[in-house]
N, C-alpha and C positions, 0 to 999 in steps of 0.2 A: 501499541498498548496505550489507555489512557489509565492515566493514576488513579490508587485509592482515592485520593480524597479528588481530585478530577471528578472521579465517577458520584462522591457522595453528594459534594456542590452541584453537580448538574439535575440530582433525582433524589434529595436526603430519603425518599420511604420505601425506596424500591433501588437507588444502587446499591448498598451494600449488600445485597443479597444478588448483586449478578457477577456471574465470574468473568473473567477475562473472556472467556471464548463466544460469551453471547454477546459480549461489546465488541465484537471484532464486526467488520464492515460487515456491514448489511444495507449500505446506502444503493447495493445492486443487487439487494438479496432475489431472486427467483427460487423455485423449487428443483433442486438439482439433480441433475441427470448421474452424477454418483450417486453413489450410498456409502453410508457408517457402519460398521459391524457395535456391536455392543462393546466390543474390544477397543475402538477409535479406529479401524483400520479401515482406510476407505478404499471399498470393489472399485474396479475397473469402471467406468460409466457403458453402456453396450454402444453408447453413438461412436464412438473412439472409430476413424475410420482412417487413420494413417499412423503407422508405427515405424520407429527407427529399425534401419537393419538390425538382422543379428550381430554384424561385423563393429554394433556400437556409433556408426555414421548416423548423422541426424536427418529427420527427415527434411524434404526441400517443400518449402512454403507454395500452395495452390491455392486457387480459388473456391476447392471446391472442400479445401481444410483440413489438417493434420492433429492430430492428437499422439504423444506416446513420448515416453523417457528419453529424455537426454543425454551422453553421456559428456560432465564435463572433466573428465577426472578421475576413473574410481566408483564415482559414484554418479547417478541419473538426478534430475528434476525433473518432474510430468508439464509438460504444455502441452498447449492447445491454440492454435491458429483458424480461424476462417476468414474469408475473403480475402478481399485483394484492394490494392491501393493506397498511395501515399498522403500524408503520415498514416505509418502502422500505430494506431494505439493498442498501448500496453500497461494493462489494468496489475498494479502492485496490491495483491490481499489483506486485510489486518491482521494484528496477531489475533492466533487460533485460528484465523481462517484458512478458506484455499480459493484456489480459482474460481470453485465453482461462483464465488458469489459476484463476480463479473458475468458470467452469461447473459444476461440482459444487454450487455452490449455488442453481443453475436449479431441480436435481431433487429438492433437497432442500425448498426451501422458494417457490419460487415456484407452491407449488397453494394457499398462505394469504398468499404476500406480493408485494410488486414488491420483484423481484430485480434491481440494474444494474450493470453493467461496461463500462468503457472502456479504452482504448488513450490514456497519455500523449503528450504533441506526441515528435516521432519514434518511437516505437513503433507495431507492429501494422500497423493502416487507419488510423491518424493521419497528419496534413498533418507534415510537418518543420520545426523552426526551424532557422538558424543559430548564430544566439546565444549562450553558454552560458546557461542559465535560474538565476535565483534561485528562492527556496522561493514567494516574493512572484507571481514569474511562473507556477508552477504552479498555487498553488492561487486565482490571478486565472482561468486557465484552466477550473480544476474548476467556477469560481463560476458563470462563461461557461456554460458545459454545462449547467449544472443550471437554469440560468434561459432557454435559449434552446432545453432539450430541455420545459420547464415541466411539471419533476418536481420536484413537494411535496414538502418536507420535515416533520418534521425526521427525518434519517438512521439507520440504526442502521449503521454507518463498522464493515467489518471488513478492516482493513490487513495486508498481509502483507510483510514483510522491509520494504526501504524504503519500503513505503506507509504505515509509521507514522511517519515523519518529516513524510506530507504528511498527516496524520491529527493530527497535532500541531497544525501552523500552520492548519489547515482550521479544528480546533475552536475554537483562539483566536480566529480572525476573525470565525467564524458561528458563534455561542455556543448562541443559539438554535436552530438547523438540524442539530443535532445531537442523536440521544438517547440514545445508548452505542455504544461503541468496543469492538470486540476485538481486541487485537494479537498477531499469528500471529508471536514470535518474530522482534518488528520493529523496526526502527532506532528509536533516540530521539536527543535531543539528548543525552543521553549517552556516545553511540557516539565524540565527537569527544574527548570528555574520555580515553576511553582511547585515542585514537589518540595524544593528546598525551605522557601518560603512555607510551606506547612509546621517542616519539619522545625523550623525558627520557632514557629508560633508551638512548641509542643502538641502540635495533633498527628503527626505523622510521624514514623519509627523509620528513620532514611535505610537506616541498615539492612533493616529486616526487610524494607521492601523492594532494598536493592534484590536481596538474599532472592523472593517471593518474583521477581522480576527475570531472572537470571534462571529461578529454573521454572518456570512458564512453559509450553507446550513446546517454543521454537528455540529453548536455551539461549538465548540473545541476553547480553549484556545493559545493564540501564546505564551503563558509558558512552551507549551507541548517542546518546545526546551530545557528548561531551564532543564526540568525532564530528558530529554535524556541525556543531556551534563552530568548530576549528577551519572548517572548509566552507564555509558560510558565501565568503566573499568569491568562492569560484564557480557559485552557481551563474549560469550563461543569462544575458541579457534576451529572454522568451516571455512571451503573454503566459500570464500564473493568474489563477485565479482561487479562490481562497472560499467554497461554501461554507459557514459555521452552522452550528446545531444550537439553536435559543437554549436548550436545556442539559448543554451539554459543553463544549467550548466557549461558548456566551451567555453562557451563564452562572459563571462563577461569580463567588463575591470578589467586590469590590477590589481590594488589595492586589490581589488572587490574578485577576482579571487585567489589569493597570501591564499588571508581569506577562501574561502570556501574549497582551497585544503588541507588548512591546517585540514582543521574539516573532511577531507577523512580519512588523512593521522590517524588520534588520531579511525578510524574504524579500518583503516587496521591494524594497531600496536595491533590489541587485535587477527587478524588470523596468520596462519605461512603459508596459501596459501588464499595469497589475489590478485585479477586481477582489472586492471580498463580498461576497452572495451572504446576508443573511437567509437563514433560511426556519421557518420557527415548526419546532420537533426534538424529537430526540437525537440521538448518537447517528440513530439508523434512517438515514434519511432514505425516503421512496425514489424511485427512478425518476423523475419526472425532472426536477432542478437537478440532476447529476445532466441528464441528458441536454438540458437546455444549454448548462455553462459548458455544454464540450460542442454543442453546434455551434455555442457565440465562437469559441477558440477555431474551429476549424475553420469559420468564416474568415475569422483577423488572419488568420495563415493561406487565406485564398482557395481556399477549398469548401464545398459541402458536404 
């Protein structure tokens, strides 16, 4: 999620009239092979060409690609897998989003790689929780997935909008399972620090946006910062590279800005090849510079 006033600074005549779910990654937006009912419930996609048993086992990762629920628990997450090849990149959604908005990197790279996307718990073909979720709860869920769909790591993680918050806490925990990050113009644990700083200046109501944060489409906590900032220092030593949005994370004022670069910098201080991609645009960046910074990464990792 990017903040109220995140969003205002980036676009004062036209953010505040966008909700959270049309700033969720669109940096891979394509026309999706799901659908939305008018209700938010999203149909089956018809390409879905691999489903888990009925007995609840996950399906086994091919080249020729799996789609369907998972179960970690109780309850399922929807992925979707194609091709083959090491590192698997695995594309983390924004808030409001779903998988579908990684598809672009199906055609791009899954004819030399496995390519994977999922739907967090309430989004997509994911089961729902109640709850609201900490960052803890999420990326216990990711861990879920990745070991009960028993796909190998270690990852090449391309986050978009708030999937680099769970891209953050992800790498901390599985330091290992990780082998570089791209973040498409994505939350960090720094995002809180200028929300604070708003709220200093009287223009932001921290409370209520926690309140407005917490119940959001994917019920996640705006603490999941706090978790991030605390496990900072156990993100692994991988090529990270950092797109920004001219109109959107680089574009804040002044003050505003000074804060959130500072929370880049305390990312990059934990790689020895860390990049930050200007990139001039909005939130929603086109495919084109998503695609470039994840060829330079899979070069630096010896791969095309």
């Amino acid at each position: 999620m990017i903040s109220l006033r995140l969003r205002r600074a980036a676009a004062p005549a036209v953010a505040a009239l966008l909700s959270v779910a049309v700033l969720a990654l669109a940096a891979c937006q394509a026309t999706p092979a799901a659908t939305t009912s008018a209700a938010g419930t999203e149909s089956s996609p018809p390409s879905a060409s691999v489903s888990p048993s009925g007995d609840g086992s996950a399906p086994s990762p091919s080249g020729e690609g799996l789609a369907g629920p998972v179960d970690i628990g109780g309850r399922s997450l929807y992925l979707e897998c194609r091709g083959g090849g090491a590192p698997t990149i695995l594309f983390l959604h924004g808030d409001g989003g779903t998988r579908t908005h990684g598809y672009p990197l199906f055609d791009a790279y899954a004819d030399r790689h496995q390519v994977c996307v999922y739907d967090r718990a309430n989004m997509g073909l994911s089961d729902p929780v109640e709850a609201p979720q900490s960052g803890a709860d999420v990326v216990g869920d990711l861990k879920a997935l990745l070991t009960a769909a028993a796909l190998p790591g270690p990852y090449l993680i391309v986050a978009g909008s708030f999937g680099g918050l769970v891209a953050e806490l992800y790498a901390a925990d599985q330091p290992d399972q990780v082998a570089g990050i791209v973040f498409i113009d994505a939350s960090l644990h720094s995002d809180a620090d200028v929300d604070r700083y708003f709220a200093e200046q009287g223009e932001l109501d921290l409370e209520a946006f926690e309140a407005e944060y917490a119940g959001g489409p994917e019920t996640i906590l705006w603490t999941i910062h706090d978790e991030a900032r605390a496990t900072l220092d156990k993100i692994p030593d991988v090529p990270i590279t950092y797109l920004r949005a001219s109109e959107s994370r680089g574009g804040l004022p002044p003050d505003a800005q000074a804060i959130w670069d500072a929370g880049l910098d305390e990312v990059f201080a934990q790689s020895s090849n860390s990049r930050l991609v200007e990139v001039t645009g909005p939130h929603e960046l086109p495919p084109a510079p998503v695609h470039e910074a994840i060829d330079q990464m899979l070069e630096d990792l010896g791969g095309a």
